[in-house]
C-alpha positions in Angstrom: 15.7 -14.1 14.9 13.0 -15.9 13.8 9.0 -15.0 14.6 5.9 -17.2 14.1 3.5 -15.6 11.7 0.4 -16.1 11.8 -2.9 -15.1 9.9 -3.9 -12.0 11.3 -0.4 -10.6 10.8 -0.9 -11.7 7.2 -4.2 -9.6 6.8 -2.4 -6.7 8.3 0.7 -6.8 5.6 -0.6 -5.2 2.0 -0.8 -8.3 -0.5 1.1 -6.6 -2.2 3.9 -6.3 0.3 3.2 -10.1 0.9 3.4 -11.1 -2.7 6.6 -10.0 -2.7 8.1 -11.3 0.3 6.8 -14.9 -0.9 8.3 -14.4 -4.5 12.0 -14.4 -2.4 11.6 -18.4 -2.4 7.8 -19.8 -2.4 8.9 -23.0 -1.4 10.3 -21.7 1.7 8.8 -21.3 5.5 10.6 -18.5 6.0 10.1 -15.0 5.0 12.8 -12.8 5.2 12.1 -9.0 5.9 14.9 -6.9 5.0 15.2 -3.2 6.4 13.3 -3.6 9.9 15.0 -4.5 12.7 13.9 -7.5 15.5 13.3 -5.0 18.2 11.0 -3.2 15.2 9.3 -6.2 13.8 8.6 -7.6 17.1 7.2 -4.1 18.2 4.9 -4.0 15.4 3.4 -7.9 15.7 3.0 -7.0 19.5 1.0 -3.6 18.0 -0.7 -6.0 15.9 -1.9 -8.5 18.5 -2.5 -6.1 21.2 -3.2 -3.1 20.1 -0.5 -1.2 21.4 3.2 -0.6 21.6 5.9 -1.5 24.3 7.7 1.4 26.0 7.6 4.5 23.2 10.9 6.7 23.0 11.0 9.6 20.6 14.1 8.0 18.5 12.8 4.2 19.1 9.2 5.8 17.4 10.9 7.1 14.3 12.5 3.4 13.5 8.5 1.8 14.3 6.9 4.6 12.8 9.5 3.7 9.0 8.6 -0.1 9.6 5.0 0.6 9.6 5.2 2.4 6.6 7.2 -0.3 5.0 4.5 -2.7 5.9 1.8 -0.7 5.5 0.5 -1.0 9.1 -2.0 1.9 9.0 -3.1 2.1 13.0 0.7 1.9 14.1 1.8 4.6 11.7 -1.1 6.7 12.8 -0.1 6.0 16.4 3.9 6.8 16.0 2.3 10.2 13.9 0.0 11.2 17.3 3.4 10.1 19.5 5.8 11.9 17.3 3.6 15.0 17.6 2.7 14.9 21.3 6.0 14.7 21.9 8.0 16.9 20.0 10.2 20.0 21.3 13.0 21.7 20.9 15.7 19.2 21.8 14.6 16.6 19.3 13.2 18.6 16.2 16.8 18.4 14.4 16.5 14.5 14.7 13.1 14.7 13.1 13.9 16.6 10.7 16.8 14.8 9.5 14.6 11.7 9.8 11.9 12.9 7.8 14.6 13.9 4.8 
């Protein structure tokens, strides 16, 4: 799937991160992000824009919580952090714990 990218979801990426990502083919239009999924990606520009996240599950925050890390998103991995916390117990501790290895 292809997303429209626009500047402020260029000041949110590191430059770092972004340098990269250009170096794949700087003539091209399109980026391509490898190891986030579209439901992740599009959860994260819709964090960006908004200011929030769609409908938060315990294992749907783990996968936003890894792509904001990838991307450097500091507010959304700070917001996955206060989810993951709030809402842990002792059903799902294994599956953070196995995440977090």
């Amino acid at each position: 799937k292809i997303f429209c990218f626009y500047f402020l979801f260029l000041q949110y990426v590191s430059g770092i991160i972004f340098r990269r990502l250009i170096q794949q083919d700087p003539k091209s239009k399109v980026l391509s992000i490898i190891g986030i999924s579209q439901y992740v990606l599009s959860e994260l520009l819709n964090y960006i824009y908004l200011n929030k996240f769609g409908v938060m599950t315990f294992e749907c925050t783990q996968e936003l919580y890894h792509g904001a890390h990838k991307l450097r998103i500091k507010g959304a991995q700070q917001t996955c952090y206060e989810f993951l916390n709030d809402n842990i117990n002792v059903k799902n501790c294994f599956s953070l714990y196995k995440y977090a290895k």
